[in-house]
Backbone and ligand atoms as CSV (ligand in chain L), in Angstrom:
chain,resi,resn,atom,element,x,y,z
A,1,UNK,N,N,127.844,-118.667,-169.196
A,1,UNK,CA,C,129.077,-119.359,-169.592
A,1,UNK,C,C,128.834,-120.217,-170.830
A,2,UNK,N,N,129.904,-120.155,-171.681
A,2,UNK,CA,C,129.222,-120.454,-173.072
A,2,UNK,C,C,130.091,-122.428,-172.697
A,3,UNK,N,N,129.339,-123.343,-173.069
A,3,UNK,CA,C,129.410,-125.139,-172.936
A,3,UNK,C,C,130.942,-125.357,-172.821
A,4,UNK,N,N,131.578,-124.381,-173.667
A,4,UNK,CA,C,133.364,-125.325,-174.133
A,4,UNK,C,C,133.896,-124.800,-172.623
A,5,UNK,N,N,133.526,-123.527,-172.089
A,5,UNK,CA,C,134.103,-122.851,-170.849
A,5,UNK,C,C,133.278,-124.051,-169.874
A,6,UNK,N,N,132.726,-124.485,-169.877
A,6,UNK,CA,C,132.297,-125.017,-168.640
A,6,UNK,C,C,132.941,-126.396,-168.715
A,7,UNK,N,N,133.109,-126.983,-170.133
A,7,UNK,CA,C,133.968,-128.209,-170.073
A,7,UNK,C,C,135.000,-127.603,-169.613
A,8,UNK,N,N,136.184,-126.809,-169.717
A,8,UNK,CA,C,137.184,-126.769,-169.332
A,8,UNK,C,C,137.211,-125.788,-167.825
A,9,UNK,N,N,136.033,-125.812,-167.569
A,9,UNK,CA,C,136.319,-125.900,-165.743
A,9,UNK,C,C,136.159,-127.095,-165.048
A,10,UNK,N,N,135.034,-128.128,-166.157
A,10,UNK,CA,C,134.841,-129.297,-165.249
A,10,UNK,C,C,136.506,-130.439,-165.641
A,11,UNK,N,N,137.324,-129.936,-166.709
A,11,UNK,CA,C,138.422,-130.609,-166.808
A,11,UNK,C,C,139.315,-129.885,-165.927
A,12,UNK,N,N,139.591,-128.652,-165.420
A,12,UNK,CA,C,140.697,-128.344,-164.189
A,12,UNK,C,C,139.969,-128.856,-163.256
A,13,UNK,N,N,138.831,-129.590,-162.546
A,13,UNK,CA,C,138.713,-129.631,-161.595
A,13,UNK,C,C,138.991,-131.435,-161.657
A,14,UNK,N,N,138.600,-131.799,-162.806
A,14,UNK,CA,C,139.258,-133.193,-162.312
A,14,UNK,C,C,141.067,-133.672,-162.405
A,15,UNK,N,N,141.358,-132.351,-163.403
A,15,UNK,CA,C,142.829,-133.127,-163.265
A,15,UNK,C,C,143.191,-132.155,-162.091
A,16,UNK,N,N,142.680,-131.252,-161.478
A,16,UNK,CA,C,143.328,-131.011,-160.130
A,16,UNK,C,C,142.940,-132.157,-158.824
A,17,UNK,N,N,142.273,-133.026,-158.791
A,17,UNK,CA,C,141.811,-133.615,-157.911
A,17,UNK,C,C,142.659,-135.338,-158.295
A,18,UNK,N,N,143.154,-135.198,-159.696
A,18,UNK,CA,C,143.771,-136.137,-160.445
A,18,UNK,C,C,145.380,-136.431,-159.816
A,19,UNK,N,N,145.955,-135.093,-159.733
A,19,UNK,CA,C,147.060,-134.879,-159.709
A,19,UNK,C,C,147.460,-134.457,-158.197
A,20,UNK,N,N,146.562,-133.442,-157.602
A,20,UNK,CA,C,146.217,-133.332,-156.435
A,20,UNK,C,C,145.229,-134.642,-155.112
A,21,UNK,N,N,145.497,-135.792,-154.937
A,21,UNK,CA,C,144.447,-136.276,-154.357
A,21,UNK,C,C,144.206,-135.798,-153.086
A,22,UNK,N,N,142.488,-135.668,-152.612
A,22,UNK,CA,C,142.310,-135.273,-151.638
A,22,UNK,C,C,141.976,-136.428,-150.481
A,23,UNK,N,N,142.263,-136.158,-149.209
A,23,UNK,CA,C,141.980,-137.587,-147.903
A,23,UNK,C,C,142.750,-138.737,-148.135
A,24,UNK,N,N,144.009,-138.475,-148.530
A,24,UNK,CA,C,145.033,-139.577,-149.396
A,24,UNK,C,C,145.383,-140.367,-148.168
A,25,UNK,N,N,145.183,-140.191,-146.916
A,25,UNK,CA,C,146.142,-140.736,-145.973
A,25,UNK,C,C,145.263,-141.885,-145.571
A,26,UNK,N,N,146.367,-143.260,-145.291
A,26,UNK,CA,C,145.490,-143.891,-144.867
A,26,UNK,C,C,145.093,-144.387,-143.897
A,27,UNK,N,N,144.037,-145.122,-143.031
A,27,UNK,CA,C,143.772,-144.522,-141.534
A,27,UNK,C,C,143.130,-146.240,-141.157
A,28,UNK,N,N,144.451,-146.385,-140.133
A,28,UNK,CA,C,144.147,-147.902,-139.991
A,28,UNK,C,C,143.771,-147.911,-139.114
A,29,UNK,N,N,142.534,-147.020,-138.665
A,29,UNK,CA,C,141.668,-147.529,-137.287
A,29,UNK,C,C,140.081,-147.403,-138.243
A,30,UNK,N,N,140.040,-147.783,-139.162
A,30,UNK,CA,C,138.706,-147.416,-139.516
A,30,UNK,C,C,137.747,-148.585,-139.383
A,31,UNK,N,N,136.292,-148.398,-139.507
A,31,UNK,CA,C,135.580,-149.227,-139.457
A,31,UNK,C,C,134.803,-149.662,-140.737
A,32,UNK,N,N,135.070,-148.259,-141.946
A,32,UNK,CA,C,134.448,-149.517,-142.885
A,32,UNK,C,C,135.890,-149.609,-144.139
A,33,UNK,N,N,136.432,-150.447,-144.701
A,33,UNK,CA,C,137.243,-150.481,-145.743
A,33,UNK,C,C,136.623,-151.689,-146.613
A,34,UNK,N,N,137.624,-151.065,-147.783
A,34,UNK,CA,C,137.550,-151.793,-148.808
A,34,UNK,C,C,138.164,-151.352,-149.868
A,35,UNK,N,N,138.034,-152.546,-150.993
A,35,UNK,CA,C,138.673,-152.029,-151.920
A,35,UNK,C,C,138.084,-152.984,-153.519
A,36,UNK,N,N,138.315,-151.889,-154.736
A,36,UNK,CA,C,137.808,-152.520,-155.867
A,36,UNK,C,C,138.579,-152.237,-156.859
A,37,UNK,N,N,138.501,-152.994,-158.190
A,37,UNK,CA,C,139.180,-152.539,-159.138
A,37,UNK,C,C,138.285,-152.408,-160.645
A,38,UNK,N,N,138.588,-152.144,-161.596
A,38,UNK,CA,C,138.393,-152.306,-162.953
A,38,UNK,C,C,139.052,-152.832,-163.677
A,39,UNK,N,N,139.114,-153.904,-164.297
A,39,UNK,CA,C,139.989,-154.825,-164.770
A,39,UNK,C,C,140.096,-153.893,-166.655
A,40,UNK,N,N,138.647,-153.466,-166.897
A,40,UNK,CA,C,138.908,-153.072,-168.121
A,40,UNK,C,C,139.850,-151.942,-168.448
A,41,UNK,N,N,140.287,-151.062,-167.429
A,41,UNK,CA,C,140.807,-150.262,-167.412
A,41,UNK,C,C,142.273,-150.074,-166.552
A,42,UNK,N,N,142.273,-150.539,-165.748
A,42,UNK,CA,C,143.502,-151.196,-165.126
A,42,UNK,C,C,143.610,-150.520,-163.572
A,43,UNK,N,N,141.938,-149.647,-163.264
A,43,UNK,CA,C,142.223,-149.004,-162.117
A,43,UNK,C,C,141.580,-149.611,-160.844
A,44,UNK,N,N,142.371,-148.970,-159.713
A,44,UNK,CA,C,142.088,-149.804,-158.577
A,44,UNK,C,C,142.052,-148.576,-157.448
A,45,UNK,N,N,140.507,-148.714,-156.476
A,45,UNK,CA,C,140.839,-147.426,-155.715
A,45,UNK,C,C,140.581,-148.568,-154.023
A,46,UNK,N,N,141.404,-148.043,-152.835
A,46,UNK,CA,C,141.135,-148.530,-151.853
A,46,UNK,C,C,140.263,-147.465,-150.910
A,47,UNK,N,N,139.880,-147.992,-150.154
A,47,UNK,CA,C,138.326,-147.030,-149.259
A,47,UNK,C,C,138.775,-147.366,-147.637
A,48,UNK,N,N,138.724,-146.711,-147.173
A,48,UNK,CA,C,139.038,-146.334,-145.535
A,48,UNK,C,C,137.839,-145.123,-145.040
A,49,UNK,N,N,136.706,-145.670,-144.032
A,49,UNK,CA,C,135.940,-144.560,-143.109
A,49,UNK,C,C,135.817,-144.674,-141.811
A,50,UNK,N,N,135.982,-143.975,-141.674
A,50,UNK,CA,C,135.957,-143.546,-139.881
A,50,UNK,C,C,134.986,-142.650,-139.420
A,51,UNK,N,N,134.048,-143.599,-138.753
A,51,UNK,CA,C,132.654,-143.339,-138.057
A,51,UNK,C,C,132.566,-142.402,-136.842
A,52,UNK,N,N,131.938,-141.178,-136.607
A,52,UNK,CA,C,131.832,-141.117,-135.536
A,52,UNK,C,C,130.686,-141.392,-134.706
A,53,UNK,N,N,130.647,-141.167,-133.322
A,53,UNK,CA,C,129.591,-142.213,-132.717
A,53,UNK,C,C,128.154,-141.695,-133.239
A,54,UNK,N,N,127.645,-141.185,-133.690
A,54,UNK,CA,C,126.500,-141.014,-134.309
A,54,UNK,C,C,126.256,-141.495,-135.620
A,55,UNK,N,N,127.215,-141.914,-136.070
A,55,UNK,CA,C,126.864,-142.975,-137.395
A,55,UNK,C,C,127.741,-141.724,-138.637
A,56,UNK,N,N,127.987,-140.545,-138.230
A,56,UNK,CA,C,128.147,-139.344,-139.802
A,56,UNK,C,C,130.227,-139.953,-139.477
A,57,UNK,N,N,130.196,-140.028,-141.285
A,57,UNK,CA,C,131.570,-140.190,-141.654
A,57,UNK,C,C,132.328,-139.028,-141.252
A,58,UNK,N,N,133.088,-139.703,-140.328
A,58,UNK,CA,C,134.279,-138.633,-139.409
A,58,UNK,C,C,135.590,-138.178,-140.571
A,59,UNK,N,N,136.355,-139.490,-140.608
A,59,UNK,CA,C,137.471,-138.858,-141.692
A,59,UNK,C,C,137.293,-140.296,-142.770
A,60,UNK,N,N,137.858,-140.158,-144.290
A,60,UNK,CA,C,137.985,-140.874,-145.001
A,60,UNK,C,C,139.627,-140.821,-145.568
A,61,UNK,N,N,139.961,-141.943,-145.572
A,61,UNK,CA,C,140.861,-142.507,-146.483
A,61,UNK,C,C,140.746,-142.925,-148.172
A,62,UNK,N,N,141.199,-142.506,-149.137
A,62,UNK,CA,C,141.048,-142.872,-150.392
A,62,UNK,C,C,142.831,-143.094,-151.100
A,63,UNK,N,N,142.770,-144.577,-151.741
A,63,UNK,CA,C,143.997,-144.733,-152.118
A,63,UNK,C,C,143.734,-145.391,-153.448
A,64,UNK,N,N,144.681,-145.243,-154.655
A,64,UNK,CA,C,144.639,-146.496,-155.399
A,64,UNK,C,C,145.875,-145.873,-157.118
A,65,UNK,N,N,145.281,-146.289,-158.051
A,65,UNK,CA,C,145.994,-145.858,-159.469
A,65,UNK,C,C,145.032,-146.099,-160.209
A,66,UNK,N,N,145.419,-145.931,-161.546
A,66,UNK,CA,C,144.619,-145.709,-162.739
A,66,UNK,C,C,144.574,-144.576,-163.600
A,67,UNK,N,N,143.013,-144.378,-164.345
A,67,UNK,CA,C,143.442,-143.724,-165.055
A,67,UNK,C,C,142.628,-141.796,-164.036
A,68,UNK,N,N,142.831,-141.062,-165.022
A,68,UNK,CA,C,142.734,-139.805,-164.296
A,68,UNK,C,C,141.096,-139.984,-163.849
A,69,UNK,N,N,140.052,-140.286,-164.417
A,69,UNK,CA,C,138.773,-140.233,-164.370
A,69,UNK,C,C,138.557,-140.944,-162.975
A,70,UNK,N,N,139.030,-142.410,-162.883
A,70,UNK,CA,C,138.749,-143.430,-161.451
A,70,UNK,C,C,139.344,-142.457,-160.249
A,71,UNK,N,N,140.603,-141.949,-160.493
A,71,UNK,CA,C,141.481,-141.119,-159.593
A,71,UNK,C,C,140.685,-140.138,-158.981
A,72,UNK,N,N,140.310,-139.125,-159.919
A,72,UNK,CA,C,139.916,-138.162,-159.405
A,72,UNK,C,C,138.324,-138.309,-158.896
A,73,UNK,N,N,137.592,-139.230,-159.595
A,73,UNK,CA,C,136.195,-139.461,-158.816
A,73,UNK,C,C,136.625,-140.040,-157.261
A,74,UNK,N,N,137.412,-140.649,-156.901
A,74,UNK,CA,C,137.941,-140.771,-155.665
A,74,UNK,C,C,137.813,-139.879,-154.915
A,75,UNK,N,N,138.798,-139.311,-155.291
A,75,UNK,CA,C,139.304,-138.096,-154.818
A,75,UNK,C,C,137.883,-137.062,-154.187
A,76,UNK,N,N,137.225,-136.921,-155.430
A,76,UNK,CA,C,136.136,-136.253,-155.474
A,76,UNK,C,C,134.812,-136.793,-154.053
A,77,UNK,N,N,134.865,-138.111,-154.212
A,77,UNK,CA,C,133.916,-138.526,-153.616
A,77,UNK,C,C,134.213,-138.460,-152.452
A,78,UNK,N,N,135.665,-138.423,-151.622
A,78,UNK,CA,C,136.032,-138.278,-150.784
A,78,UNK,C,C,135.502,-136.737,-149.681
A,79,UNK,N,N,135.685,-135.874,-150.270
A,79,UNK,CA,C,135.372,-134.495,-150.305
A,79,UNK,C,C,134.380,-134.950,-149.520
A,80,UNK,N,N,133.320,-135.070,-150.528
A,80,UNK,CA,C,131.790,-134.910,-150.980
A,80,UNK,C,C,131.062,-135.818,-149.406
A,81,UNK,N,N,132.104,-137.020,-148.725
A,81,UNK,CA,C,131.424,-137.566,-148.004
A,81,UNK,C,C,131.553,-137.010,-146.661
A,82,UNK,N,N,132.191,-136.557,-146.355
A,82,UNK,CA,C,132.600,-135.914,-145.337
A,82,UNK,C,C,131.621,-135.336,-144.580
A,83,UNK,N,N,131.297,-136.123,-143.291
A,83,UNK,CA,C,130.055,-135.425,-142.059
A,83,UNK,C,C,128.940,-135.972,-142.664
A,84,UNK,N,N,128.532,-137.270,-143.609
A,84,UNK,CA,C,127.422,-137.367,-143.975
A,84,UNK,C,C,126.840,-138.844,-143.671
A,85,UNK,N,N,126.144,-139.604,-143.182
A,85,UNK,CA,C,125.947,-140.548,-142.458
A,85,UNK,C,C,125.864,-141.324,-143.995
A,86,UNK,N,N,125.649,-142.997,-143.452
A,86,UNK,CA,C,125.905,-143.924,-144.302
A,86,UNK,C,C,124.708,-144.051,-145.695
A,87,UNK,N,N,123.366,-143.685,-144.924
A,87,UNK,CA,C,122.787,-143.502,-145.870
A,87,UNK,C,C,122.808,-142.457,-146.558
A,88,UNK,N,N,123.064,-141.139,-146.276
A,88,UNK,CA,C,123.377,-139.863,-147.296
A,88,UNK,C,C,124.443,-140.260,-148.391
A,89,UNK,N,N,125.275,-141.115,-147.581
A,89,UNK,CA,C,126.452,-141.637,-148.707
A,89,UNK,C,C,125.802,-142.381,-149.937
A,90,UNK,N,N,125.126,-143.192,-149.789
A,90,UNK,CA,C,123.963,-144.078,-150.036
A,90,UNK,C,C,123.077,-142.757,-151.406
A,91,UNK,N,N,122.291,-142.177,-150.825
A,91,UNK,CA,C,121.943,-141.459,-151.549
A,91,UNK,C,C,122.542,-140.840,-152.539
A,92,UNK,N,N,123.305,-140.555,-152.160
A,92,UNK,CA,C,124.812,-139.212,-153.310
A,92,UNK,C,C,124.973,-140.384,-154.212
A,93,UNK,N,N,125.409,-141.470,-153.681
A,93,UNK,CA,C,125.723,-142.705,-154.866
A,93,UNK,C,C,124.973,-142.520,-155.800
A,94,UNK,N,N,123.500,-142.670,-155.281
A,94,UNK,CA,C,122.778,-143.092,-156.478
A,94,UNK,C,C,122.566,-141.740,-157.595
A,95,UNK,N,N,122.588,-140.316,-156.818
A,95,UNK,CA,C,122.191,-139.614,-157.560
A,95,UNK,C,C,123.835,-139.018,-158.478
A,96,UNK,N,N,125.101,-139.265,-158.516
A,96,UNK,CA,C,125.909,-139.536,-159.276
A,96,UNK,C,C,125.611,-140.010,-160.261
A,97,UNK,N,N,124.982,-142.237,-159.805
A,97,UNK,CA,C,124.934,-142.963,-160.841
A,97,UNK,C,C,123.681,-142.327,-161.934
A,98,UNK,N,N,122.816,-141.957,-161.520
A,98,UNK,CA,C,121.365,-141.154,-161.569
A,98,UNK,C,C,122.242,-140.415,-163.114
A,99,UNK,N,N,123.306,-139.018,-162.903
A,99,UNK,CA,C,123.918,-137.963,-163.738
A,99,UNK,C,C,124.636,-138.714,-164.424
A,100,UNK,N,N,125.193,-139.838,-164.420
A,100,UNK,CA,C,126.297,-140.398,-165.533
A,100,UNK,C,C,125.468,-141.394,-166.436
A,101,UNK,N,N,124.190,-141.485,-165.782
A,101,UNK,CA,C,122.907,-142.506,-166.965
A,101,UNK,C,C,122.334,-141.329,-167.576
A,102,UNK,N,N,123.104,-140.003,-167.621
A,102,UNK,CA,C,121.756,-139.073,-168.422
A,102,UNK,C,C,120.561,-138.681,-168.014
A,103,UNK,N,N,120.301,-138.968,-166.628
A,103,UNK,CA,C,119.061,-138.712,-166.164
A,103,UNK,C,C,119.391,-137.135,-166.277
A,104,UNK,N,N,118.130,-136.622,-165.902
A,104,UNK,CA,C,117.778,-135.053,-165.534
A,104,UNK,C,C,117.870,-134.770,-164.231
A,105,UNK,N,N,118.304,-133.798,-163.620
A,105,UNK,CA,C,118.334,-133.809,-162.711
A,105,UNK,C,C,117.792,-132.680,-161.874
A,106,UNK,N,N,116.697,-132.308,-160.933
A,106,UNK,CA,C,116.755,-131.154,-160.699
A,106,UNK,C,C,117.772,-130.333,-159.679
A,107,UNK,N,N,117.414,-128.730,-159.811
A,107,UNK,CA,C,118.396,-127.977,-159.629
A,107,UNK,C,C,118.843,-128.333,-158.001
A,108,UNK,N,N,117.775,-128.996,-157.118
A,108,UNK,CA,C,118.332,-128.923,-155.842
A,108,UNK,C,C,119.263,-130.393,-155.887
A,109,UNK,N,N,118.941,-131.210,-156.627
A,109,UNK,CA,C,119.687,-132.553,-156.710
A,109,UNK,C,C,121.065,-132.181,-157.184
A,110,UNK,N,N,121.129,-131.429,-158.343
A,110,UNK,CA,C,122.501,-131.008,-159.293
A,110,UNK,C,C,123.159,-129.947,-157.625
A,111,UNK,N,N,122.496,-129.453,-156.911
A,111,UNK,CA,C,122.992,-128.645,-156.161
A,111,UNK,C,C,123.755,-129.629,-154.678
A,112,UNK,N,N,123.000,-130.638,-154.756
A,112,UNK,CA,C,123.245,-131.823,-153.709
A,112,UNK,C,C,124.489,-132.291,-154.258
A,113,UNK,N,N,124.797,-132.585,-155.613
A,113,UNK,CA,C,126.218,-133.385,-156.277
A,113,UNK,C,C,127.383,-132.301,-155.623
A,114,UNK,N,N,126.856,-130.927,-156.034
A,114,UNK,CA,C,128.109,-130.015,-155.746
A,114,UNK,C,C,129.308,-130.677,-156.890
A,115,UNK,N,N,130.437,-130.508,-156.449
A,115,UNK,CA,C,131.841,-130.456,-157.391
A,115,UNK,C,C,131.545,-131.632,-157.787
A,116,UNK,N,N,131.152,-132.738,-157.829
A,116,UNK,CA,C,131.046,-134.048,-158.598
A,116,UNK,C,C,130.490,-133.552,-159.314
A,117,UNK,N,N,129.630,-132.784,-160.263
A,117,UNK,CA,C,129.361,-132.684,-161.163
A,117,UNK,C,C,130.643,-132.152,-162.240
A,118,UNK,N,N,131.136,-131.917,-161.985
A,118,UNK,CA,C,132.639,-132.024,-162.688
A,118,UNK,C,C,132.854,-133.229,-163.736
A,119,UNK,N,N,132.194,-134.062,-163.362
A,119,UNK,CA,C,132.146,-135.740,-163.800
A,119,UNK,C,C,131.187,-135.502,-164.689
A,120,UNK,N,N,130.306,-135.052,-164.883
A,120,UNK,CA,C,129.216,-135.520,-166.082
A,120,UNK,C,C,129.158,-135.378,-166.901
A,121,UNK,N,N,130.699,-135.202,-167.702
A,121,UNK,CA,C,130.837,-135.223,-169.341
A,121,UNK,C,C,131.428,-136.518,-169.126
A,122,UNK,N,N,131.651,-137.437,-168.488
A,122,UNK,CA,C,131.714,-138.634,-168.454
A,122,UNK,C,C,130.932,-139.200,-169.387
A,123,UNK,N,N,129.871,-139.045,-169.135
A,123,UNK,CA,C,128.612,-140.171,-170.042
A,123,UNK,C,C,128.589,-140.312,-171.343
A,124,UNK,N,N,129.283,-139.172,-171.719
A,124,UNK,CA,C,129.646,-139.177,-172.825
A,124,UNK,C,C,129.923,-140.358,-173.781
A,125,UNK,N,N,130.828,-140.780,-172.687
A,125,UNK,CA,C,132.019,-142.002,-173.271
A,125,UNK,C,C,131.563,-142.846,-172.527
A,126,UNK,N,N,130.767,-143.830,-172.940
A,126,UNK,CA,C,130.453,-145.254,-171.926
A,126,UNK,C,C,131.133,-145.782,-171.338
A,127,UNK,N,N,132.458,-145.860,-171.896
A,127,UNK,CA,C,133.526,-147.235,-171.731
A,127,UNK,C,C,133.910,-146.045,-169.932
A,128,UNK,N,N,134.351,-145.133,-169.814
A,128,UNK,CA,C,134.569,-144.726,-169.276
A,128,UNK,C,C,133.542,-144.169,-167.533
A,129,UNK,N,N,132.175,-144.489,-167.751
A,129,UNK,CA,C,131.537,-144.629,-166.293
A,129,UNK,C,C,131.649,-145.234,-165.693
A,130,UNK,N,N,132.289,-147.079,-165.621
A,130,UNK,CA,C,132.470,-147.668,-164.859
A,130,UNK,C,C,134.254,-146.929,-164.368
A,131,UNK,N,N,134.838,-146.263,-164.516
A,131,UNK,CA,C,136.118,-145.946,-164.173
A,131,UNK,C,C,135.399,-144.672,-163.043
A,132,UNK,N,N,133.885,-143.444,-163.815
A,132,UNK,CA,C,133.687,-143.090,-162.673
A,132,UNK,C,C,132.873,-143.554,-161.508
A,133,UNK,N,N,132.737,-144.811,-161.880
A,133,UNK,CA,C,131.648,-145.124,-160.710
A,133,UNK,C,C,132.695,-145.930,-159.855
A,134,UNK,N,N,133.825,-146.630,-159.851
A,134,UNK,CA,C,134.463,-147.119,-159.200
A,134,UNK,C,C,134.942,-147.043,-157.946
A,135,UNK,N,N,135.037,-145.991,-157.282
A,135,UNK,CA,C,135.173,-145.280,-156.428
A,135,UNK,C,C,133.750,-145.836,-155.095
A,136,UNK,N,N,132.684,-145.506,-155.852
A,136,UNK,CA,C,131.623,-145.587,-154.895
A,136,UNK,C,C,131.120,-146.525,-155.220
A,137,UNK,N,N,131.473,-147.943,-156.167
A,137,UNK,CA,C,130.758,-149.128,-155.910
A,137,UNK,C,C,131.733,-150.085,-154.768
A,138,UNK,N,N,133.413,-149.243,-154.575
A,138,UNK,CA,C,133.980,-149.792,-153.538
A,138,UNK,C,C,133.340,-149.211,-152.380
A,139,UNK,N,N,132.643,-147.846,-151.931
A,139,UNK,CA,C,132.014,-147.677,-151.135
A,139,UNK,C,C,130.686,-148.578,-150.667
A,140,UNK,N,N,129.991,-148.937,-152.119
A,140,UNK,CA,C,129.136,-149.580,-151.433
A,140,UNK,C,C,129.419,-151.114,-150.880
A,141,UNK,N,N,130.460,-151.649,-151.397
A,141,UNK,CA,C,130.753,-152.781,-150.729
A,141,UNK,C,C,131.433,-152.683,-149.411
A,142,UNK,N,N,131.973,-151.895,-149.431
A,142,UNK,CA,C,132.609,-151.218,-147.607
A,142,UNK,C,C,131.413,-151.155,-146.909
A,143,UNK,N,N,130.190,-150.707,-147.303
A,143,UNK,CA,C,129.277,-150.325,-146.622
A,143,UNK,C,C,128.260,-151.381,-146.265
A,144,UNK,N,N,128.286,-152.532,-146.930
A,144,UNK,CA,C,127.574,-153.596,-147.220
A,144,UNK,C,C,128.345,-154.679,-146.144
A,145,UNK,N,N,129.715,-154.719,-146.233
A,145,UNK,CA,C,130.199,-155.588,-145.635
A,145,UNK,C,C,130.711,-155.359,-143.710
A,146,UNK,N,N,130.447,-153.525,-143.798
A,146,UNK,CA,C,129.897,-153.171,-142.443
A,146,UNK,C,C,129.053,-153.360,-141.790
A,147,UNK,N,N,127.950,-153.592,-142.395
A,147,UNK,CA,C,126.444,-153.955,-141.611
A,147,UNK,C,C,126.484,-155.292,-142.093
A,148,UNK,N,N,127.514,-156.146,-142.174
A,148,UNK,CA,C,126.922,-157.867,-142.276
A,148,UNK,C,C,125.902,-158.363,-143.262
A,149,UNK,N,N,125.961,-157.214,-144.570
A,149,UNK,CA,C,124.744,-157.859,-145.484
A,149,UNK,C,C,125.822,-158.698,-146.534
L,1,ZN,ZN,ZN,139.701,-145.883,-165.882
């Protein structure tokens, strides 16, 4: 696949996830929420998870506005967490933040992101990673303020 084709699969997949949000509903029995914004950008995403008794994320809630990038990493991350306990969540975070700093990544890690890699012409544009990281630094404060740290 020649670079411009692969940008414009990783752009239908975020403005479908943009326009389309996925786990939109929101679920007021959950145990971890939260919520964050970006002031530089004007976006705001809210976080809803629901545990099942073994600790792996049962269903997620994702709500908020902004611009298409915060939206759809939502959206995206939502997917992505699904059946995966708090620290796998934990992990995926970092190896996201890991692809939007330019790191390298190997093929089983790039294979671990799955469809979030959709996101990594992000880095491109600086101003614009904190819009994709937004999403999962409200996760990590959901997650932080679940275990009482
Ligand atoms: Zn933004």
């Amino acid at each position: 696949m020649q670079p411009n084709e692969l940008d414009d699969l990783y752009r239908e997949v975020i403005l479908d996830h943009y326009r389309t949000r996925r786990n939109s509903q929101r679920l007021p029995d959950a145990q971890v929420e939260a919520h964050g914004n970006n002031p530089f950008c004007g976006d705001e995403v809210f976080l809803q998870l629901r545990l099942n008794r073994d600790g792996t994320i049962q269903e997620i809630g994702n709500q908020g506005q902004g611009c298409s990038i915060s939206q759809a990493s939502s959206s995206l991350m939502s997917d992505a967490l699904k059946g995966r306990t708090l620290e796998e969540a934990g992990a995926l975070r970092e190896l996201f933040r890991r692809m939007l700093a330019g790191e390298q990544l190997s093929d089983a890690e790039t294979e671990m992101l799955g469809e979030l890699e959709a996101l990594q012409g992000v880095r491109q544009f600086p101003v614009r990673i904190k819009c994709a990281l937004l999403a999962w630094s409200v996760l990590e404060d959901g997650v932080k303020e679940y275990r009482g740290l």
